[in-house]
N, C-alpha and C positions, 0 to 999 in steps of 0.2 A: 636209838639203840640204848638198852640199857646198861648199865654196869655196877657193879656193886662195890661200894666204898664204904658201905657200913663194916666196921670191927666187932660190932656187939647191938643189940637193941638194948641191952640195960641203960636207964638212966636216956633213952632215946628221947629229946621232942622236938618234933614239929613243929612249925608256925606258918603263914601263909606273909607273903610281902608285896609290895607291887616295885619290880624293875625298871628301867630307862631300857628300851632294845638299845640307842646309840651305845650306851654304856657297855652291854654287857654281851649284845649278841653278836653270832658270830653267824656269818653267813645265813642273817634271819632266825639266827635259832640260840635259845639259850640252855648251854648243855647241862646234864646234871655233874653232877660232881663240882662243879663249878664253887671256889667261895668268893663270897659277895661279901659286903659293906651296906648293912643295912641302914633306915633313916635315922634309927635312933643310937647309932655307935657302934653297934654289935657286930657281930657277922655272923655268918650263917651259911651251910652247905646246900646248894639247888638239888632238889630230891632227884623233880623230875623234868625231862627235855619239853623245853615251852619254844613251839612254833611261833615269830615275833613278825610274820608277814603283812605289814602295812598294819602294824599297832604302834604306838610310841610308846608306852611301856605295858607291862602285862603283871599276874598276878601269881605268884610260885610259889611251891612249898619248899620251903628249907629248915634243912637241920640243924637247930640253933643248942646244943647239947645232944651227949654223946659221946659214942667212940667211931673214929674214924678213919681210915685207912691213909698214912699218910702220902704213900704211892699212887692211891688209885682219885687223890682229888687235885685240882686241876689250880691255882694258887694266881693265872692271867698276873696282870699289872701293880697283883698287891705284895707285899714284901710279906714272905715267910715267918719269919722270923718274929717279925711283930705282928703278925697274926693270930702265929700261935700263943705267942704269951698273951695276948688280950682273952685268948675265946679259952685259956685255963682259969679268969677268971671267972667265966660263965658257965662254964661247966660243960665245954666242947673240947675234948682230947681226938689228938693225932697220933697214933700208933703206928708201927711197923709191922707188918706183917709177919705171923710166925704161925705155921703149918701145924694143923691139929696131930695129933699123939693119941696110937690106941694100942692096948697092949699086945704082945708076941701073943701066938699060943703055947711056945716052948719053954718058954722063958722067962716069963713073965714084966721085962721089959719094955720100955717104949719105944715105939716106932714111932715115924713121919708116917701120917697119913696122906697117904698120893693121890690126889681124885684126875683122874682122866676123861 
């Protein structure tokens, strides 16, 4: 299932990594949004959901800069906090969510834009 945790594609990149499943999967499966602890320090966000059924580790894309939703990514067994300040040094931001704004037609004000 997908879901989206990207904030922006500016400044987006990708990389590919190889996981441990024990490490990381959950019920065989390694979800997206997931942040990981890469081999070389870093971390990085799983794009996308990697089936891990009888491999020991597998190969995923994650988003190692960027912007990223801080609600919609998934944070497991690593501390927050020291997370996030590591991947500002890299150039991977954690944002909060805040609803697009398009103007009235009366008024020329801004509204929330409600997608349903």
């Amino acid at each position: 299932m997908y879901k989206n945790f990207l904030a922006s594609k500016v400044g987006l990149r990708k990389e590919t990594a190889t996981l441990t499943s024990l490490t990381y999967a959950s019920d065989n499966v390694i979800a997206e949004g997931l942040v990981v602890q890469l081999a070389d320090e870093r971390y990085g966000v799983v794009f996308d959901e990697k089936d891990t059924t009888g491999k020991a580790s597998v190969v995923v894309g994650v988003v190692t800069a960027g912007h990223v939703l801080n609600d919609k990514v998934d944070f497991g067994a690593l501390t927050k906090a020291t997370v996030i300040e590591a991947c500002v040094a890299q150039g991977l931001f954690f944002e909060d969510y805040k609803s697009a704004k398009y103007p009235a037609d009366d008024d020329g004000e801004m509204e929330d834009y409600v997608v349903e």
